[in-house]
C-alpha positions in Angstrom: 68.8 -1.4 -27.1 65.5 0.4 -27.4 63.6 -1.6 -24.9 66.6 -0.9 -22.7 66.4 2.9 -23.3 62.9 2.8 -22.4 63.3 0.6 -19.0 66.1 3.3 -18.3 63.3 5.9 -18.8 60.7 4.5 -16.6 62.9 3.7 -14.1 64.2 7.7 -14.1 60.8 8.4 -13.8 59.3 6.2 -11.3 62.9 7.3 -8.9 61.7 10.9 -9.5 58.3 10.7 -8.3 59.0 8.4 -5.6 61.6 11.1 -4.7 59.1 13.4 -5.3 56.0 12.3 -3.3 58.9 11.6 -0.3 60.0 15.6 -0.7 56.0 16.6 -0.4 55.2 14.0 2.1 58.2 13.4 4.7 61.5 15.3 3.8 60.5 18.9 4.3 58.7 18.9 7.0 62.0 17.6 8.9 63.7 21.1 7.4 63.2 24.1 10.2 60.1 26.7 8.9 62.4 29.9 7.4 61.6 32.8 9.6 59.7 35.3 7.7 61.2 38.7 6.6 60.4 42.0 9.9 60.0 38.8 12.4 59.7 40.6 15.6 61.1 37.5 18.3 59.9 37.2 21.9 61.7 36.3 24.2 61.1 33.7 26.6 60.5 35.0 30.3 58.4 38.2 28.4 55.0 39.7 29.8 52.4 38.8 27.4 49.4 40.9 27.3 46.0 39.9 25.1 44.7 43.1 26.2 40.3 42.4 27.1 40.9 38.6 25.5 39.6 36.3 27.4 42.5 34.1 27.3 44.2 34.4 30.5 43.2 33.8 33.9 45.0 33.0 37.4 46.5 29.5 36.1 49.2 28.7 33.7 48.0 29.0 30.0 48.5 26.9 27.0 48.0 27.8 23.6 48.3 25.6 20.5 48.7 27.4 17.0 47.0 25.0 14.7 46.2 25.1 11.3 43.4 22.3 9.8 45.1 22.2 6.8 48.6 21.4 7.7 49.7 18.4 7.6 51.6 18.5 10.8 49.1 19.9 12.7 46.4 17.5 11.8 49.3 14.7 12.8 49.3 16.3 16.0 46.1 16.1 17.5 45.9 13.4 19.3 48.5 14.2 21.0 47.3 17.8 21.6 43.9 16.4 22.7 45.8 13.8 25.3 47.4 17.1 26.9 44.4 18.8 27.5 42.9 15.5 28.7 45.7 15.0 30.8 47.1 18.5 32.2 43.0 20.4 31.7 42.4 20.4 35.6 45.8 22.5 35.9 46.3 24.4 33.2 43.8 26.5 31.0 44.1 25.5 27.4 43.1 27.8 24.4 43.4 27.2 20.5 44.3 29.4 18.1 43.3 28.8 14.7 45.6 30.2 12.1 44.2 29.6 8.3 43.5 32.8 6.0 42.4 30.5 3.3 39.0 29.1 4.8 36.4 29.6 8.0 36.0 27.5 10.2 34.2 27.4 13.6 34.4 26.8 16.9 32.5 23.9 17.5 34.5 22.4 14.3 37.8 22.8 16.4 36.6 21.7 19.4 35.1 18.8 17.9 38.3 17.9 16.2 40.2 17.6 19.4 37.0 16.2 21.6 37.3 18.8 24.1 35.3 22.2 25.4 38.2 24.9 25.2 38.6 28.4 24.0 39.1 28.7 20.3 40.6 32.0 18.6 41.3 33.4 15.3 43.1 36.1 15.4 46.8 36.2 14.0 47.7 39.0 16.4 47.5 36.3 19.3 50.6 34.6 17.2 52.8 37.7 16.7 51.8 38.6 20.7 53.7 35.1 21.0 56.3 35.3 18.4 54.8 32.2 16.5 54.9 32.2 12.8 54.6 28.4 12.0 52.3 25.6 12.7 52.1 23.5 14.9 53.5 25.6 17.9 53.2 25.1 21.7 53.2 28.4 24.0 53.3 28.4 27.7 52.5 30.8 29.9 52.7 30.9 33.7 50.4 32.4 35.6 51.6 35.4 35.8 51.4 35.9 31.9 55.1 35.7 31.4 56.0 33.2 28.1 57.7 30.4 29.6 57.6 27.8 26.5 57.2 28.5 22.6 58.3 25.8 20.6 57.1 22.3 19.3 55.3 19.1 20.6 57.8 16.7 19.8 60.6 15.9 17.3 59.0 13.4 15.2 56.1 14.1 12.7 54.0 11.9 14.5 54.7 12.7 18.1 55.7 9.3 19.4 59.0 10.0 20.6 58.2 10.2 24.4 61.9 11.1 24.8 60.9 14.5 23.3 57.8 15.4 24.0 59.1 18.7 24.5 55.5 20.7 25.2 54.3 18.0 27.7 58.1 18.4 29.1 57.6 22.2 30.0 54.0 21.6 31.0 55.8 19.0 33.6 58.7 22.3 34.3 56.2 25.0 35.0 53.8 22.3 37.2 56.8 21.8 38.9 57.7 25.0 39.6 61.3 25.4 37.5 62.2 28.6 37.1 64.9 28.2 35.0 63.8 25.7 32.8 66.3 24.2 29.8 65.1 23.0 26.8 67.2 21.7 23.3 68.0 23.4 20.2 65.2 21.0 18.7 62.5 21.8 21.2 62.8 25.6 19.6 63.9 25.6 16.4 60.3 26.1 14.7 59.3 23.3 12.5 55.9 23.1 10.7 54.1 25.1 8.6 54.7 28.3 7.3 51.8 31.2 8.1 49.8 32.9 6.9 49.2 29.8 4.3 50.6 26.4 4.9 53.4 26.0 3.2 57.1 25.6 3.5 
C-alpha cells in the first residue's frame, strides 16, 4: 500500500512538472499578450510621425519590435532575416529593440539577423506604433500612413506559410491594395509583454 502511495506521488509530481515546463514553454505563448492598462491604440490607415528619426524615407517601411530575450522573438528570426533578405531592395527595414533589462548594440542586432539595417532603442517608436508586445510587425507605406501592425505568423515557429501574415501585407502594400483585409489572428497581439518579457 505504501509503495503504491509513493508511485501515486511521483506520478502527481512528474504530471505537474511536465504540465508545468509545457505552461512555461508552449501553452502561454499561444494565449493573446493582455493589453496593458492607458493603452493609447492606433489605428491602421494613421500618419505616423518619428519626428528628425531617421527611420523613414520615400519607400514603404518595416519595423520589427524585437526583444533578445523573448522567446518568440528569438524563434522568429530567421524568418525576420529571410524578409529582409527577400523584400530589402523594396522596402526599407528598421529594428527596434525593446529590452529595459540589458544593453545591447547595434552591431549585436544586426549580427543576429545577418543583415546592415537601422537599429533603434527607443520605446516611444512602439507607442508612436501602438505596439506593446514582442514580436510585432509594422508596415508603413510610403507615405508614412500604418498600413500593418500585427504578427509574423500564427505558429511559434513561423512555418505556417498559410499565415505568414507580415510577408502577406508586405505582398498587399507591393501590390498596391488599398484596402487590405487581414484575420482576427494576424492582429490579435501575441508575444511578449513590454517593458520586460513576460506574459
Amino acid at each position: 500500500m505504501k509503495r503504491k502511495i509513493l508511485l501515486a506521488l511521483w506520478l502527481c509530481i512528474l504530471f505537474g512538472g511536465i504540465s508545468f515546463l509545457f505552461w512555461e514553454n508552449e501553452y502561454k505563448y499561444s494565449l493573446p499578450t493582455p493589453v496593458p492598462q492607458n493603452y493609447h491604440d492606433v489605428a491602421m490607415g494613421t500618419h505616423i510621425d518619428f519626428g528628425k528619426k531617421e527611420i523613414l524615407k520615400n519607400r514603404p517601411v518595416f519595423i520589427h519590435f524585437f526583444n533578445p530575450d523573448c522567446p518568440c522573438s528569438r524563434f522568429n528570426v530567421p524568418h525576420v532575416s529571410g524578409l529582409i533578405k527577400k523584400y530589402g531592395d523594396r522596402i526599407d527595414f528598421n529594428i527596434v529593440v525593446l529590452n529595459k533589462e540589458k544593453n545591447f548594440t547595434v552591431q549585436e542586432i544586426q549580427d543576429k539577423f545577418d543583415a546592415d539595417v537601422p537599429v533603434f532603442f527607443e520605446e516611444e517608436i512602439a507607442q508612436k506604433c501602438g505596439v506593446f508586445a514582442t514580436p510585432q510587425a509594422v508596415l508603413l507605406d510610403a507615405s508614412q500612413n500604418l498600413y500593418y501592425r500585427g504578427n509574423y505568423n500564427k505558429t511559434r515557429y513561423c512555418t505556417d506559410a498559410s499565415s505568414n501574415y507580415a510577408q502577406m501585407a508586405i505582398d498587399s502594400l507591393l501590390n498596391q491594395n488599398s484596402n487590405p483585409s487581414f484575420d482576427a489572428l494576424a492582429l490579435r497581439t501575441y508575444g511578449c509583454s513590454l517593458p520586460k518579457c513576460s506574459k
